[in-house]
Structure formats: structure tokens, C-alpha cells
N, CA, C and O atoms as a CHARMM CRD file, in Angstrom:
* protein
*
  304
    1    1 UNK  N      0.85100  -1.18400   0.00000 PROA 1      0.00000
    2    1 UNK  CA     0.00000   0.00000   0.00000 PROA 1      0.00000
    3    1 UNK  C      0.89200   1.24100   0.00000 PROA 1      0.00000
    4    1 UNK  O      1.81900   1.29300   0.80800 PROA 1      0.00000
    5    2 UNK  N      0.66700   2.25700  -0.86800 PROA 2      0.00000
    6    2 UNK  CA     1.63400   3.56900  -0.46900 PROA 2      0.00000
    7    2 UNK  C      0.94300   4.07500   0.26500 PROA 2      0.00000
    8    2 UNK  O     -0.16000   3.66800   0.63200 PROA 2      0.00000
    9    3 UNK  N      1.79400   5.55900   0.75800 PROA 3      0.00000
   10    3 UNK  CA     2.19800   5.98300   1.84200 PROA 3      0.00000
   11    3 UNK  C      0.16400   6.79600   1.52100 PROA 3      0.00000
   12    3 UNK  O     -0.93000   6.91200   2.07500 PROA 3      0.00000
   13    4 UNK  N      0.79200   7.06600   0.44200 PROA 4      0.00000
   14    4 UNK  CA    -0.79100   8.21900   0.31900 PROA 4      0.00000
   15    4 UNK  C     -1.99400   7.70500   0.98700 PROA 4      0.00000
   16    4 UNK  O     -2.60900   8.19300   1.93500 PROA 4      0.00000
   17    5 UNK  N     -2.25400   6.44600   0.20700 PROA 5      0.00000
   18    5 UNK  CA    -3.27100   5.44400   0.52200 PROA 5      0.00000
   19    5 UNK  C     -3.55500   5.37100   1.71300 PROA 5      0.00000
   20    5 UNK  O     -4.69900   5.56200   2.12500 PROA 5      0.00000
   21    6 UNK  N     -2.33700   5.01900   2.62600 PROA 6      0.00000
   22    6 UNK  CA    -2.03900   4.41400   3.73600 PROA 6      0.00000
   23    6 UNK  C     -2.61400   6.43300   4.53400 PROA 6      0.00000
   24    6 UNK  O     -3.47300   6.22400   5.39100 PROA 6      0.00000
   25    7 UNK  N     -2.45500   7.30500   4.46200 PROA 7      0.00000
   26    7 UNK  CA    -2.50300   8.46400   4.80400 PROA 7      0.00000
   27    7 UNK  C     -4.18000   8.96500   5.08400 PROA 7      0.00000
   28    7 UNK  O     -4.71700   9.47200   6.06900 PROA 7      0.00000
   29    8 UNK  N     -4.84100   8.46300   3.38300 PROA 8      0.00000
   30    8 UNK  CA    -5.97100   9.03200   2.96100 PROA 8      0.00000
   31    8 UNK  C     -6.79000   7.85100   4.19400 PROA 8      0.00000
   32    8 UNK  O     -7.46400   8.52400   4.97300 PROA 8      0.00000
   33    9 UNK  N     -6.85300   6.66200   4.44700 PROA 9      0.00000
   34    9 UNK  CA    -6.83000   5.69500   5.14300 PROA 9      0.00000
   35    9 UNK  C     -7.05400   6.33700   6.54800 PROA 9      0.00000
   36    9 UNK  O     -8.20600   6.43800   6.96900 PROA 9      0.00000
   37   10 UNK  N     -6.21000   6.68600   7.13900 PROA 10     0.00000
   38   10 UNK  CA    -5.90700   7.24300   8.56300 PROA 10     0.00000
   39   10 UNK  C     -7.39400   8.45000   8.58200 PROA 10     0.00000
   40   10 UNK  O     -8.44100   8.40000   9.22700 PROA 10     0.00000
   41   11 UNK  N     -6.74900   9.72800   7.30700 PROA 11     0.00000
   42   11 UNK  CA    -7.93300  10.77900   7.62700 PROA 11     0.00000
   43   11 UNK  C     -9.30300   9.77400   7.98600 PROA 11     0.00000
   44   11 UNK  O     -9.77200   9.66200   9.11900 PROA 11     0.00000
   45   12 UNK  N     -9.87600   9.01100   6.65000 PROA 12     0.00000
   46   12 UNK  CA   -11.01000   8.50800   6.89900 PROA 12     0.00000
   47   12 UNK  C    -11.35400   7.72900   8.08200 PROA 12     0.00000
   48   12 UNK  O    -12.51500   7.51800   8.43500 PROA 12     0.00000
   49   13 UNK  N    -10.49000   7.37800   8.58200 PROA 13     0.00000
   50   13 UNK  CA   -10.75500   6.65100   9.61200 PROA 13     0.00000
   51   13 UNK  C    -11.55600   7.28600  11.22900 PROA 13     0.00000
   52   13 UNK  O    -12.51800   6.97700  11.93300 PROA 13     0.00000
   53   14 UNK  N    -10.18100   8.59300  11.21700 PROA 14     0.00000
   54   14 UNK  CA   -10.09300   9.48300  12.05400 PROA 14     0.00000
   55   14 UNK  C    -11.10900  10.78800  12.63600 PROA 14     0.00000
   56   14 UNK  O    -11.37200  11.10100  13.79700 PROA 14     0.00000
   57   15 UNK  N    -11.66300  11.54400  11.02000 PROA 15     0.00000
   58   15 UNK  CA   -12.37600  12.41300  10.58900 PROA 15     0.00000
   59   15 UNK  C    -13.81800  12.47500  10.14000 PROA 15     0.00000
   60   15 UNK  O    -13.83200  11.63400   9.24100 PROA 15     0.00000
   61   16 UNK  N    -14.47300  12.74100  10.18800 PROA 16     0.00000
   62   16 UNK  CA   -15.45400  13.70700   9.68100 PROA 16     0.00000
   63   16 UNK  C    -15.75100  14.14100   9.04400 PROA 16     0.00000
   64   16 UNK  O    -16.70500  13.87000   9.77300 PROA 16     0.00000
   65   17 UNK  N    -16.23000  15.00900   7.73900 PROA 17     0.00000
   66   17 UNK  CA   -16.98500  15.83200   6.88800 PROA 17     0.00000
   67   17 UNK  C    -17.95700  16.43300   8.00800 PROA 17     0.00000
   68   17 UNK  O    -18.25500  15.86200   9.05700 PROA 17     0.00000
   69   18 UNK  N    -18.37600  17.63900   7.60500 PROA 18     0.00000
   70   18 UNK  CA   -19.62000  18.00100   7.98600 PROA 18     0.00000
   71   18 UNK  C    -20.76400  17.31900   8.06700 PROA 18     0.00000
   72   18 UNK  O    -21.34700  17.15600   9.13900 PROA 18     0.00000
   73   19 UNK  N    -21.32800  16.70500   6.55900 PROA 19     0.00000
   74   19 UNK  CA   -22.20800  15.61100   6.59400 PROA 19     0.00000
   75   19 UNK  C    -22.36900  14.65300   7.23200 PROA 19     0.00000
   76   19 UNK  O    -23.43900  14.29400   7.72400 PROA 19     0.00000
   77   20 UNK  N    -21.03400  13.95500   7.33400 PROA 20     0.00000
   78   20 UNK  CA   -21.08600  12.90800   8.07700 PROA 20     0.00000
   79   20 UNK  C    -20.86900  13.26500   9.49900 PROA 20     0.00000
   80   20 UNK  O    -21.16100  12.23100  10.10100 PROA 20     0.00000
   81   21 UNK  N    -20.58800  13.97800  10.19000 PROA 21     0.00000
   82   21 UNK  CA   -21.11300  14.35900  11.74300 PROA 21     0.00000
   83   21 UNK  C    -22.37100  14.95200  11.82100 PROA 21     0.00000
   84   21 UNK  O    -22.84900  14.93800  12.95500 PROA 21     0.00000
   85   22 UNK  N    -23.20900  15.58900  10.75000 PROA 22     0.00000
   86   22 UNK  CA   -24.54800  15.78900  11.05700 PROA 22     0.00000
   87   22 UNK  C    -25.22100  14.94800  11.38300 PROA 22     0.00000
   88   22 UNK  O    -26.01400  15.19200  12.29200 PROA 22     0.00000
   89   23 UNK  N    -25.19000  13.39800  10.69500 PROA 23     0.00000
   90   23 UNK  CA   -25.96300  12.60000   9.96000 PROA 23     0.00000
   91   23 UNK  C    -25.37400  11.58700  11.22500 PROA 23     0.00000
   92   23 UNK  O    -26.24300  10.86800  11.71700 PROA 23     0.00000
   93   24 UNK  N    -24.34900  11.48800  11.65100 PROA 24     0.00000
   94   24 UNK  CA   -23.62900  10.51900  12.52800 PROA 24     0.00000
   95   24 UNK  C    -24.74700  11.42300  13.81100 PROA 24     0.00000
   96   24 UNK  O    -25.56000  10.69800  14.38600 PROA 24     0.00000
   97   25 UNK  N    -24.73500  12.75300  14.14300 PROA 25     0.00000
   98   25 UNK  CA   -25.30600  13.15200  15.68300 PROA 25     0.00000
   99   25 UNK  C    -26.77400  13.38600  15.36500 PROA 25     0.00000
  100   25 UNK  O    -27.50800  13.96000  16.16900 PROA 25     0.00000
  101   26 UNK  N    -27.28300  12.85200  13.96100 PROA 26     0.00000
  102   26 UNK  CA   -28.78800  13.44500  13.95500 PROA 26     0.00000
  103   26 UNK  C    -29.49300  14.31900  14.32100 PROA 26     0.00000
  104   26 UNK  O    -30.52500  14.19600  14.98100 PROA 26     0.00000
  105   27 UNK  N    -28.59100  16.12200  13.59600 PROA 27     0.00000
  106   27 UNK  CA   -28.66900  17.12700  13.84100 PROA 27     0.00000
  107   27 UNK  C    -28.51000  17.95300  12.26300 PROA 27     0.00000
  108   27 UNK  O    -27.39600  17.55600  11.91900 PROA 27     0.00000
  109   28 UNK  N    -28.73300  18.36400  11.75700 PROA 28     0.00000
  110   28 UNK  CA   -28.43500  19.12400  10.65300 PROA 28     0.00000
  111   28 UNK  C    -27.39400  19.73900  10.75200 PROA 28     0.00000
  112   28 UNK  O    -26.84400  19.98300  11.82600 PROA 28     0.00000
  113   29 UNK  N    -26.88700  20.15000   9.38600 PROA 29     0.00000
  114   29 UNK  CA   -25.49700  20.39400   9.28300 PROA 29     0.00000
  115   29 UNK  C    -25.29000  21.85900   9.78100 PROA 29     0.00000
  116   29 UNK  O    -24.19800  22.27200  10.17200 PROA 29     0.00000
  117   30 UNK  N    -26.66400  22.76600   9.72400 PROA 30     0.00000
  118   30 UNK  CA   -26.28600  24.01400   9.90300 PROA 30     0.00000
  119   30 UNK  C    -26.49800  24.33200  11.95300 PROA 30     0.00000
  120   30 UNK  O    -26.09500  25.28500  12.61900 PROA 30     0.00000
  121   31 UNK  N    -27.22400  23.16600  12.36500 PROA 31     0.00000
  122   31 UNK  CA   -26.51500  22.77100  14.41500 PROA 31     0.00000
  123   31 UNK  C    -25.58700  22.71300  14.29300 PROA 31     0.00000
  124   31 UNK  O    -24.90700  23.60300  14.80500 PROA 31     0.00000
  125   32 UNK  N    -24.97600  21.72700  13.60300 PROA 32     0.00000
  126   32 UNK  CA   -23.85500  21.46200  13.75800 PROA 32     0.00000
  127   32 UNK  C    -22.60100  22.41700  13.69400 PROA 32     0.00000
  128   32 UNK  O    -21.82500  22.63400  14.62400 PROA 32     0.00000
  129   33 UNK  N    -22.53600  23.07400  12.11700 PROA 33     0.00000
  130   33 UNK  CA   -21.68600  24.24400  12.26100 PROA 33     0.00000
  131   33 UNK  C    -22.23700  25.46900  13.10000 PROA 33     0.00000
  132   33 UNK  O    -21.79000  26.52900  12.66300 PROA 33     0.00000
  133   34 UNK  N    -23.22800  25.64300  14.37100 PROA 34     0.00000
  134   34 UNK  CA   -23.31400  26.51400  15.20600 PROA 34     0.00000
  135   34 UNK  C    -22.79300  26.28100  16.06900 PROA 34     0.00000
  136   34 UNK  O    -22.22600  27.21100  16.64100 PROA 34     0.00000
  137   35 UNK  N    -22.70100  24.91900  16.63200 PROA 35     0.00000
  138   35 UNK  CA   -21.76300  24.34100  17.73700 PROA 35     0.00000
  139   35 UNK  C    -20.56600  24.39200  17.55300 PROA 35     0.00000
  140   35 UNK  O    -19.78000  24.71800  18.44200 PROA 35     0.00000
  141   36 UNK  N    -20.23700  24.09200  16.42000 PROA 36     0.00000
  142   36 UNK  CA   -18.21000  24.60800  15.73600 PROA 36     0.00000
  143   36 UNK  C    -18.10200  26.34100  15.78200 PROA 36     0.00000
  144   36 UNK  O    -17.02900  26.91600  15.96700 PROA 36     0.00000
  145   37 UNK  N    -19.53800  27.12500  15.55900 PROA 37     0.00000
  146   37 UNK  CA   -19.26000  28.25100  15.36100 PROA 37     0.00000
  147   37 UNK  C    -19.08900  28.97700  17.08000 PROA 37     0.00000
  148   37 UNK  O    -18.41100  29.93100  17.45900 PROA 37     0.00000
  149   38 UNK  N    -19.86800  28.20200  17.71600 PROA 38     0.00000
  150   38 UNK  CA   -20.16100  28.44000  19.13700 PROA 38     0.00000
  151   38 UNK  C    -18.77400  28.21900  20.01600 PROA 38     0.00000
  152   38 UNK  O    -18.69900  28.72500  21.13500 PROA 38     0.00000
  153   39 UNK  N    -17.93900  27.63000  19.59900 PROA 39     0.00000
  154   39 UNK  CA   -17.12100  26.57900  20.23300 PROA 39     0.00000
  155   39 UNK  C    -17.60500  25.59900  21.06800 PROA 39     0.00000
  156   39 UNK  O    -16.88800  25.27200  22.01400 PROA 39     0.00000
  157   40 UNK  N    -18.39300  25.20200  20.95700 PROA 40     0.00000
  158   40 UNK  CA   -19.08000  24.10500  21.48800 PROA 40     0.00000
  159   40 UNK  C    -18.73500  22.28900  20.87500 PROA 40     0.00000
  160   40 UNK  O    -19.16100  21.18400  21.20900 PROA 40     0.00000
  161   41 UNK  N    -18.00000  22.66300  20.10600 PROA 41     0.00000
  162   41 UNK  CA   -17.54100  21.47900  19.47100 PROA 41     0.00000
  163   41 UNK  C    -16.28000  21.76700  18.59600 PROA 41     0.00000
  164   41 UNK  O    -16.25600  22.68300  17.77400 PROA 41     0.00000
  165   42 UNK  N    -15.13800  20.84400  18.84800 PROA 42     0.00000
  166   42 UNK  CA   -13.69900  21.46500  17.96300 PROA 42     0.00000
  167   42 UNK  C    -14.03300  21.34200  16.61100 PROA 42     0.00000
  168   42 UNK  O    -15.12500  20.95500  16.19400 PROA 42     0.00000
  169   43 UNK  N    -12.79700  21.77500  15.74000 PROA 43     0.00000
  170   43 UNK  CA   -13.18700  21.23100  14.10300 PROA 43     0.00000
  171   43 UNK  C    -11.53400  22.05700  13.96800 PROA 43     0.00000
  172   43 UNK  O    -10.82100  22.77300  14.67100 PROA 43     0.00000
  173   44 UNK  N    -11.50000  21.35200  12.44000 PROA 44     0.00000
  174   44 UNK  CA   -10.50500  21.92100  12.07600 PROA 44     0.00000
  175   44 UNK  C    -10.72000  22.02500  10.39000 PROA 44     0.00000
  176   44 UNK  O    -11.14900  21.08800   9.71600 PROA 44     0.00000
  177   45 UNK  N    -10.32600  23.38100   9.83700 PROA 45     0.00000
  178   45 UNK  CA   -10.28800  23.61800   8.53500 PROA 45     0.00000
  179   45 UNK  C     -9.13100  23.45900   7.49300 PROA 45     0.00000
  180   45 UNK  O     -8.01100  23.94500   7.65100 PROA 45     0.00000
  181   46 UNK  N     -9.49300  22.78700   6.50400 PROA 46     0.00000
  182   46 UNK  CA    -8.45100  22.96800   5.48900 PROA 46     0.00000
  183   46 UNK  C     -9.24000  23.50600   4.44700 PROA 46     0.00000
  184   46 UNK  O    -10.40100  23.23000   4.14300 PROA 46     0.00000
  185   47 UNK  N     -8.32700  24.44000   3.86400 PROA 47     0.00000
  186   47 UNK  CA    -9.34600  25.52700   2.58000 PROA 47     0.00000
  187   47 UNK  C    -10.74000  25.41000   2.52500 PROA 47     0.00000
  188   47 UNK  O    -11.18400  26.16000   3.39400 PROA 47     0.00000
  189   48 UNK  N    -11.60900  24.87100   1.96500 PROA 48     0.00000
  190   48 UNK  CA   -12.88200  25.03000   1.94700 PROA 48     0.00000
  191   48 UNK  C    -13.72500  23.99800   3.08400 PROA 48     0.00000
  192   48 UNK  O    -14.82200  24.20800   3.60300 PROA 48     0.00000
  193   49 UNK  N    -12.91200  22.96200   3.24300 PROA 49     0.00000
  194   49 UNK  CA   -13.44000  21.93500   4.19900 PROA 49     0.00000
  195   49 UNK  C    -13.37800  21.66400   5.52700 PROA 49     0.00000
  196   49 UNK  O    -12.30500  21.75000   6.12500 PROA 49     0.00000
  197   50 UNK  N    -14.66200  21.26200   6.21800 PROA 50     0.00000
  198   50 UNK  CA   -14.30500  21.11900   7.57200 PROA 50     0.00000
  199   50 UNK  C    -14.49900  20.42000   7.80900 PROA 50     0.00000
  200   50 UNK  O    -15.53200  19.87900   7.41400 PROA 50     0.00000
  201   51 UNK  N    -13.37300  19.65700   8.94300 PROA 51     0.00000
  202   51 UNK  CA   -13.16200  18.32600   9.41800 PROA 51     0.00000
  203   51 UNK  C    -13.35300  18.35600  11.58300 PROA 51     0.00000
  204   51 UNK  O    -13.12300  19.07100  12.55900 PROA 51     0.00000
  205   52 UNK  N    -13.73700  17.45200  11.31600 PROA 52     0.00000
  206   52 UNK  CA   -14.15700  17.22900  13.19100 PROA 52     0.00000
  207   52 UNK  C    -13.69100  15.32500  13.55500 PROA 52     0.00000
  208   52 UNK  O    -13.92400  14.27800  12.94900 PROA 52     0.00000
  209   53 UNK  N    -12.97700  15.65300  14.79900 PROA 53     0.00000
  210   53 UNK  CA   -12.33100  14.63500  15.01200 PROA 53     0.00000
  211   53 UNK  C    -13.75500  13.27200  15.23000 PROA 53     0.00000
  212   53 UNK  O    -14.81700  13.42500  15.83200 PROA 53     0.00000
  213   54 UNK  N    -13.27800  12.07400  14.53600 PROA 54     0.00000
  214   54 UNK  CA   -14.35400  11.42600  15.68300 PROA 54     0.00000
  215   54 UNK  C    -14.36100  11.17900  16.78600 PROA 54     0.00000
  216   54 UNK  O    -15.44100  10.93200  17.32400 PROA 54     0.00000
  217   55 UNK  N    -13.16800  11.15500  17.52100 PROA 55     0.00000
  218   55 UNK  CA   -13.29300  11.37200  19.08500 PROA 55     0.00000
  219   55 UNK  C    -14.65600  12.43500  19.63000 PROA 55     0.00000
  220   55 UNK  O    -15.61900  12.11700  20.32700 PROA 55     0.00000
  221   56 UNK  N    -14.35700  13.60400  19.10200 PROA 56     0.00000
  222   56 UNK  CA   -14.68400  15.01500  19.65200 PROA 56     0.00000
  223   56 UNK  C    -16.44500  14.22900  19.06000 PROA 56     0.00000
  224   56 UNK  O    -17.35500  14.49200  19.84700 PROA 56     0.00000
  225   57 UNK  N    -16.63900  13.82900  18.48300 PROA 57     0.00000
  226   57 UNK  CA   -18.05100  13.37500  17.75100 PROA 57     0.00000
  227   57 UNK  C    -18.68700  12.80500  18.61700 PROA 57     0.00000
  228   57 UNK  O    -19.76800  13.21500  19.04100 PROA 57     0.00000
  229   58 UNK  N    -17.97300  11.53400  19.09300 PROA 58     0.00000
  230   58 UNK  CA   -18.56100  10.72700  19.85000 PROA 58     0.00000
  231   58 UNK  C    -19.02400  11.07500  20.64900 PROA 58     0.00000
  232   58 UNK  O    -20.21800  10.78400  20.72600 PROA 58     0.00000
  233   59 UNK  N    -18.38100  11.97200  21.84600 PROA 59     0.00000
  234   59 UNK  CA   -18.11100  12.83300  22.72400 PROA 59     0.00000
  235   59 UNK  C    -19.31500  13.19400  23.23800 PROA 59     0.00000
  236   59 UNK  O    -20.00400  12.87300  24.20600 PROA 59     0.00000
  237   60 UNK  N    -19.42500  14.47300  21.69300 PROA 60     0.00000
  238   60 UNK  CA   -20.75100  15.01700  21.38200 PROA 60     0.00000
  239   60 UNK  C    -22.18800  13.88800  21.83900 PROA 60     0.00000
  240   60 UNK  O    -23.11300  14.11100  22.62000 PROA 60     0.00000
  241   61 UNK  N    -21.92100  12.76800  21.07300 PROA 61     0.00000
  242   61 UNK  CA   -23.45100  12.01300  20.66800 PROA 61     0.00000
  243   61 UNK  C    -23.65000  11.60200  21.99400 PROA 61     0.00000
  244   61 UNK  O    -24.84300  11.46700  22.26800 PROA 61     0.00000
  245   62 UNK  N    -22.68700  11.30400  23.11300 PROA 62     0.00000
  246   62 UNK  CA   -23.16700  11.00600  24.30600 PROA 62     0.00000
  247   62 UNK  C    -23.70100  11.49500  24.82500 PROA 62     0.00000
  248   62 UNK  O    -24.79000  11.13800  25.27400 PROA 62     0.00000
  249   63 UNK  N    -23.03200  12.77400  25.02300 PROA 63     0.00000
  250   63 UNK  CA   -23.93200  14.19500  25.62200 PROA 63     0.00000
  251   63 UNK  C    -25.23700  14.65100  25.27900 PROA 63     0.00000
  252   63 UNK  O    -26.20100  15.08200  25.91200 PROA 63     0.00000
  253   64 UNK  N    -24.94700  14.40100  23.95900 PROA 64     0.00000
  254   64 UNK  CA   -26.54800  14.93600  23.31500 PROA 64     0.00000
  255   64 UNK  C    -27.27200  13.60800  23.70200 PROA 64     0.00000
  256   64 UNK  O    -28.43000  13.60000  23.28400 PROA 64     0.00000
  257   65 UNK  N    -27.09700  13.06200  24.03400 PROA 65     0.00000
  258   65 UNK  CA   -28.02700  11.66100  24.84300 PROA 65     0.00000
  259   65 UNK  C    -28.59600  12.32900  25.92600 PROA 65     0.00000
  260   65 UNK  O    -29.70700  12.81800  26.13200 PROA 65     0.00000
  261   66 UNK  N    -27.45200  12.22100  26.63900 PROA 66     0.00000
  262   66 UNK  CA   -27.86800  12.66300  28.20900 PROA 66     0.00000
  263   66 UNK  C    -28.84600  13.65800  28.37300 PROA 66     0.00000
  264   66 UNK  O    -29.79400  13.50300  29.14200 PROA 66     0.00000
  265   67 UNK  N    -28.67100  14.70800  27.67300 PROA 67     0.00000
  266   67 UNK  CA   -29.63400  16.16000  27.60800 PROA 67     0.00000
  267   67 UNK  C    -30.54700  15.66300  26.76800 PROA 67     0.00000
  268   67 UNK  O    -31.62200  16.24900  26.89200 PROA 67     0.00000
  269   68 UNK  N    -30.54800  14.87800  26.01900 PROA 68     0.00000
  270   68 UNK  CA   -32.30200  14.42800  25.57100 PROA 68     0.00000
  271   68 UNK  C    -33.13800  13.99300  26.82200 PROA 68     0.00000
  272   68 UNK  O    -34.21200  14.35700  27.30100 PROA 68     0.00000
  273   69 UNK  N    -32.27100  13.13900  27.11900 PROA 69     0.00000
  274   69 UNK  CA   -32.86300  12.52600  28.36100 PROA 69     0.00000
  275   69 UNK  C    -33.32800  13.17400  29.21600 PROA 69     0.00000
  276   69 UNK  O    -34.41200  13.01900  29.77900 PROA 69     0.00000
  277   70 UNK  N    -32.45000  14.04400  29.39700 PROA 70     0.00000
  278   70 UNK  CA   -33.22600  14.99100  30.95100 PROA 70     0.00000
  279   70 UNK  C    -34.00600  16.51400  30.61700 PROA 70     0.00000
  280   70 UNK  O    -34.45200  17.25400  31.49400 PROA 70     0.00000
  281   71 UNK  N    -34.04000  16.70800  29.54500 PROA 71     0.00000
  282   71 UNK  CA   -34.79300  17.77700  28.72400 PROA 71     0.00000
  283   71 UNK  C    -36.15400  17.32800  28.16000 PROA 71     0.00000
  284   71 UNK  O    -37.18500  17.99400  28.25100 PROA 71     0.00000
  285   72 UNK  N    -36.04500  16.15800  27.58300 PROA 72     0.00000
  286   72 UNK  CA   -37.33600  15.50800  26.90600 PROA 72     0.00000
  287   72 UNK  C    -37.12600  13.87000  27.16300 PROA 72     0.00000
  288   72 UNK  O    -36.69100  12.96700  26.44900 PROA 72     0.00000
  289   73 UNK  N    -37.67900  13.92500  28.61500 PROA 73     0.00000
  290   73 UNK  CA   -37.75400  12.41500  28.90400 PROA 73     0.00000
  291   73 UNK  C    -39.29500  11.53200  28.51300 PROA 73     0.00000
  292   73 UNK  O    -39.73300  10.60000  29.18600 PROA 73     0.00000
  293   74 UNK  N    -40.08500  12.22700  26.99500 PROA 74     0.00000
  294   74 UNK  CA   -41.10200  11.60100  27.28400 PROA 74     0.00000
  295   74 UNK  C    -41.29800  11.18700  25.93100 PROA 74     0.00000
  296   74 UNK  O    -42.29700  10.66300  25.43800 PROA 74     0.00000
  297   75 UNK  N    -40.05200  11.53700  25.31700 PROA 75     0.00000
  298   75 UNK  CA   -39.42400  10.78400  24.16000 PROA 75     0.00000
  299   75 UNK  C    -38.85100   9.45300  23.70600 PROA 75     0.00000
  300   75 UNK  O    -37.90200   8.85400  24.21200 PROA 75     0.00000
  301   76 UNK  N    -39.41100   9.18100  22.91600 PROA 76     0.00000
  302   76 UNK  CA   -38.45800   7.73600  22.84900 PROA 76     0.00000
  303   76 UNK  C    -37.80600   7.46100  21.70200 PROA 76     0.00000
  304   76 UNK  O    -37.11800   6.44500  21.61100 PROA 76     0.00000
């Protein structure tokens, strides 16, 4: 495998798109970039694109559990 492969590999593994952390926290993309805009959630930019760790994602989806829970517990 080259190095690139082996590189492009890691990002995907690691990262995010916008889309795919909307769609991963079942929030729309424009919550989502309010919480990056808020600092409420890290991200990091390269030229036009923004990337969010999946750590920092996960993070997120727990939390946004918890506060469903205790905000709208009559939800299921």
C-alpha cells in the first residue's frame, strides 16, 4: 500500500466531513456548524473543508443523549 493510501486511510478513519457528523449526531449540518461556530464542538479547517475529530463526535453524541434525556424524557 503507499504511503498516500495508507494516509488518505488514517484521515477517513479518524475524521469527519460536515455531513457525516450531522448525519452521525442526527442534527443538521447548519446545528452542527453553530456548535463549531459556538465553540461548542472542535473542528478543524483545510481551505474550503471542515473536518471534526471522531473522538470530539462521539463525545458530542453522548452528551446529546444525556440532555435528551433529561430535557425531553417523554421521548423515545
Amino acid at each position: 500500500m503507499r504511503q498516500q493510501q495508507i494516509d488518505f486511510k488514517w484521515l477517513e478513519e479518524n475524521f469527519l466531513t460536515t455531513n457525516e457528523a450531522a448525519t452521525y449526531l442526527g442534527i443538521s449540518k447548519q446545528a452542527l456548524l453553530s456548535l463549531a461556530k459556538r465553540d461548542l464542538l472542535p473542528f478543524t479547517k483545510k481551505g474550503n473543508m471542515v473536518l471534526f475529530h471522531r473522538i470530539d463526535i462521539e463525545l458530542r453524541l453522548e452528551s446529546q443523549q444525556s440532555l435528551r434525556k433529561k430535557y425531553r424524557p417523554f421521548e423515545t
